[in-house]
VOGU-3710 file (C-alpha; in Angstrom, 3 decimals, decimal comma):
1> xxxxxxxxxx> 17,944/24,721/-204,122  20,184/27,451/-203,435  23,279/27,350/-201,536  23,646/29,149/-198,266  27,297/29,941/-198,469  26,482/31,822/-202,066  22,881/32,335/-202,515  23,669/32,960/-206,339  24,615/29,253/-206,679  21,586/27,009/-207,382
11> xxxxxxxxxx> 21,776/23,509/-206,775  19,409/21,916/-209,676  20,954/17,952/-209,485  18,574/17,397/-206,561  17,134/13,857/-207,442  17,515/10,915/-204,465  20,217/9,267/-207,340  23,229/8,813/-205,997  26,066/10,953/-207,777  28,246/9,236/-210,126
21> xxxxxxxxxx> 31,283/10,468/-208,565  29,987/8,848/-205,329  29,593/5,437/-207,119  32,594/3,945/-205,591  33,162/6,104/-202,297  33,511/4,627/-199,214  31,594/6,299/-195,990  31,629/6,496/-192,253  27,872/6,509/-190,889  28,000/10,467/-189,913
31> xxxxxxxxxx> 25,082/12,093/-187,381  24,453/15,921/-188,824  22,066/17,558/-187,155  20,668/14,448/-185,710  20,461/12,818/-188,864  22,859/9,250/-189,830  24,134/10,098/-192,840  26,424/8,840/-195,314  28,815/11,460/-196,908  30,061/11,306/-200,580
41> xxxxxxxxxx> 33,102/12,980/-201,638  33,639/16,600/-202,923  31,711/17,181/-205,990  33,783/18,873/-208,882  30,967/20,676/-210,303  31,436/23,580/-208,055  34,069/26,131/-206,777  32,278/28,481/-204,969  32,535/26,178/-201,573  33,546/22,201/-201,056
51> xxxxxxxxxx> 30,234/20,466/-201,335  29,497/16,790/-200,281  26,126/14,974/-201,128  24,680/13,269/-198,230  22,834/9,743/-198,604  20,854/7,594/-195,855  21,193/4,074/-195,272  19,565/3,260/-198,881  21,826/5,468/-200,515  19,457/7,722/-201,501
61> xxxxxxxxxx> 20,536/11,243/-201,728  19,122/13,206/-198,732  20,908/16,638/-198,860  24,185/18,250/-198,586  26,610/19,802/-196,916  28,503/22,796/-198,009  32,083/23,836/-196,574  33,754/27,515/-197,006  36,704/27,134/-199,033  38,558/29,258/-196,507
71> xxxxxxxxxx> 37,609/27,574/-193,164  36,539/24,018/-193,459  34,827/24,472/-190,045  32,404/26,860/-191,337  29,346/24,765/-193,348  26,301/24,488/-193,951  23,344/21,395/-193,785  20,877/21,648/-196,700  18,150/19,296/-197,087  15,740/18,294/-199,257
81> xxxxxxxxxx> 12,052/18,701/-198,114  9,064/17,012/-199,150  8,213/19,404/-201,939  10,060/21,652/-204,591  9,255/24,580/-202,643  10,666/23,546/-198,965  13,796/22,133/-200,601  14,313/26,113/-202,902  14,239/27,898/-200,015  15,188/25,543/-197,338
91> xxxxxxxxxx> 11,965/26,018/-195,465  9,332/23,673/-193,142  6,029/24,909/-193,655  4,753/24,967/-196,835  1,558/22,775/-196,976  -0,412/21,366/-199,639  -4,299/21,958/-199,346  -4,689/20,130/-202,535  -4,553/21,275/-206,316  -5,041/24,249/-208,426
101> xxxxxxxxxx> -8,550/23,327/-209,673  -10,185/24,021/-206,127  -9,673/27,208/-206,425  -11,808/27,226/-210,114  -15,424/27,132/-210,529  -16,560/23,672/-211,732  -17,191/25,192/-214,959  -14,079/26,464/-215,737  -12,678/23,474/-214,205  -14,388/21,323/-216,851
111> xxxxxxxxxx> -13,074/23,852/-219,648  -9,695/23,125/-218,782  -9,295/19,317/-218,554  -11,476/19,145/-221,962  -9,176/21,670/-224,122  -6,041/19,974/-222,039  -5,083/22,989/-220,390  -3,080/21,122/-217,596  0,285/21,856/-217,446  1,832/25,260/-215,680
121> xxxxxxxxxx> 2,221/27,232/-218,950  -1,069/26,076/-220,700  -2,761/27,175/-217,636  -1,508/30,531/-217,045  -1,780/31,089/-220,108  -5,910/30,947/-220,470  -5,618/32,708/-216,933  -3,989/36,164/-218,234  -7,604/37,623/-218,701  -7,990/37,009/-215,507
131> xxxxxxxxxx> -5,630/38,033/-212,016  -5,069/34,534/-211,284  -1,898/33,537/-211,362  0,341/30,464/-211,088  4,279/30,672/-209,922  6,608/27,157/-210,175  9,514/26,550/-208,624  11,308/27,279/-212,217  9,740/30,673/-212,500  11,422/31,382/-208,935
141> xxxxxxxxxx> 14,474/30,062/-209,483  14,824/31,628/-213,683  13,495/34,729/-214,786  9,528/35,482/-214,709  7,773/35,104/-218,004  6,586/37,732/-220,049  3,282/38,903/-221,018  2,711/39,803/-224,603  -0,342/42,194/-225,397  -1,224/43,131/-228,958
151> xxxxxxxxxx> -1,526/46,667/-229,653  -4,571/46,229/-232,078  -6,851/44,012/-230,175  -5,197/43,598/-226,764  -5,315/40,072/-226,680  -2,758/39,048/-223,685  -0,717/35,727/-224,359  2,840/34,068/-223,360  3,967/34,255/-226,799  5,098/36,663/-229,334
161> xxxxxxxxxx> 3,190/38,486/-232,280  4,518/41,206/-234,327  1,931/43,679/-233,315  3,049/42,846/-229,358  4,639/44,564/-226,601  5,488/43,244/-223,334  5,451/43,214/-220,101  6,679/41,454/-217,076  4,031/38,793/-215,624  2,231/40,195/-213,019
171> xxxxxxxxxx> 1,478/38,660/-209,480  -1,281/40,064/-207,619  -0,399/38,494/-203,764  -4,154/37,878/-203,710  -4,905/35,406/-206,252  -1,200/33,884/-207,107  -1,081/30,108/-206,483  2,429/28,619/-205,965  2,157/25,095/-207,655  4,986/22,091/-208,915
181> xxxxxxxxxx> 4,355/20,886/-212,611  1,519/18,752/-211,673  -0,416/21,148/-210,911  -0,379/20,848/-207,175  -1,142/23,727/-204,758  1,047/25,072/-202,076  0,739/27,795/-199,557  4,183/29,086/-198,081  4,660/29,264/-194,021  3,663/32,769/-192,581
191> xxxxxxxxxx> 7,318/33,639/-192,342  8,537/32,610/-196,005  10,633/34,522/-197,843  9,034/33,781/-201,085  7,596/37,071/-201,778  10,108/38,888/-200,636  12,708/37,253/-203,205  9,839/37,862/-206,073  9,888/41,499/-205,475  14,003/41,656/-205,011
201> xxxxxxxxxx> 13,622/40,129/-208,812  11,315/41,838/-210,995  13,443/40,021/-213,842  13,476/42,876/-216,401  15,703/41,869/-219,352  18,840/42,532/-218,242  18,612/40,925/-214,569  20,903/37,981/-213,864  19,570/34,799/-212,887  21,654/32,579/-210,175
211> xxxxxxxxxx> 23,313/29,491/-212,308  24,603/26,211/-211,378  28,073/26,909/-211,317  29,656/25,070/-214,193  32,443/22,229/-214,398  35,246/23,127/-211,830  37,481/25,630/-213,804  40,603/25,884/-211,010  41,652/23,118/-208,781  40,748/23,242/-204,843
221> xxxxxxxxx> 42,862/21,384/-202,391  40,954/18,389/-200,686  40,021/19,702/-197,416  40,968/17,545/-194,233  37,914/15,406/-192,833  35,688/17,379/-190,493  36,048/15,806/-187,099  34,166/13,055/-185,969  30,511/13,949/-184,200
//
């Protein structure tokens, strides 16, 4: 999920667990953006802003809210969505027609479930012949795989030989599938900003990838308590 305030912070702790520096933090009922929520304390973890997990009235983890360091005033709601893809890039929309085999004949279908071809990177890789294409949530959020093609025989595969070069993973717009790890399909709103961030990141070897910022390395004051909706 990446933050607002700094989209090169990525926030990959995202399950409904609550945080264990939460464990023992007392919370008024808050209502952000029409939403009762309970907020947890700063986490430590980061420095680029003053972040606070938010939890309904289960205590499941529901979002978060992010503060400028600067002006405690300033923030920003984040939450999470009802798939990997809405939660990224903060984003209603992005619907699920089904799964990837739909879009395979039945016979090819059949090929993959018998060899076990069923997981993201077993898939795409028996698909490099072809211009289909799969993209996770991880391949957003890291750096795109590479494509190695032999030089003797041209054979195309995710993995290394010593008569390889490579190549950065293509993704033809026309037959590239966003899926999650189980192989479920999911087609971005008309306004997404998916492709957009592929193209701003070709990923050649030297690109940076956005982190999770590590263990707080200077100490922030607490901020005062944001007034009372």
């Amino acid at each position: 999920m990446y933050s607002i305030l700094n989209p090169k912070v990525i926030y990959r702790d995202i399950t409904t667990d609550i945080s264990e520096h939460d464990i023992d933090v007392v919370s008024d009922l808050w209502d952000m953006d029409g939403r009762e929520v309970y907020r947890g304390s700063r986490d430590p973890r980061f420095t680029h802003a003053n972040v606070y997990w938010l939890y309904d009235e289960e205590l499941q983890r529901v979002g978060l809210t992010e503060h400028d360091l600067d002006d405690h005033a300033r923030f920003e709601l984040l939450w999470f969505r009802d798939n990997d893809f809405g939660t990224m890039l903060q984003e209603d929309g992005w619907d699920s027609p089904g799964d990837i085999w739909s879009k395979l004949p039945p016979h090819v279908f059949e090929k993959f479930l018998a060899e076990g071809w069923t997981k993201p990177m077993s898939f795409l890789e028996h698909c490099l012949k072809s211009s289909v294409r799969i993209v996770t949530p991880d391949m957003v959020l890291g750096r795109r795989p590479l494509v190695y093609e032999c030089e003797k025989c041209g054979l195309l595969s995710l993995k290394s030989s010593p008569c390889s070069v490579s190549r950065v993973l293509d993704l033809p717009r026309e037959s590239t599938y966003f899926v999650d790890e189980d192989l479920i399909l999911y087609v971005p709103p008309a306004d997404s900003r998916i492709w957009s961030l592929l193209s701003e990141r070709p990923d050649d070897a030297g690109s940076s990838t956005p982190v999770e910022e590590p263990v707080q390395q200077r100490e922030q004051p607490s901020p005062p308590p944001a007034p009372q909706p």
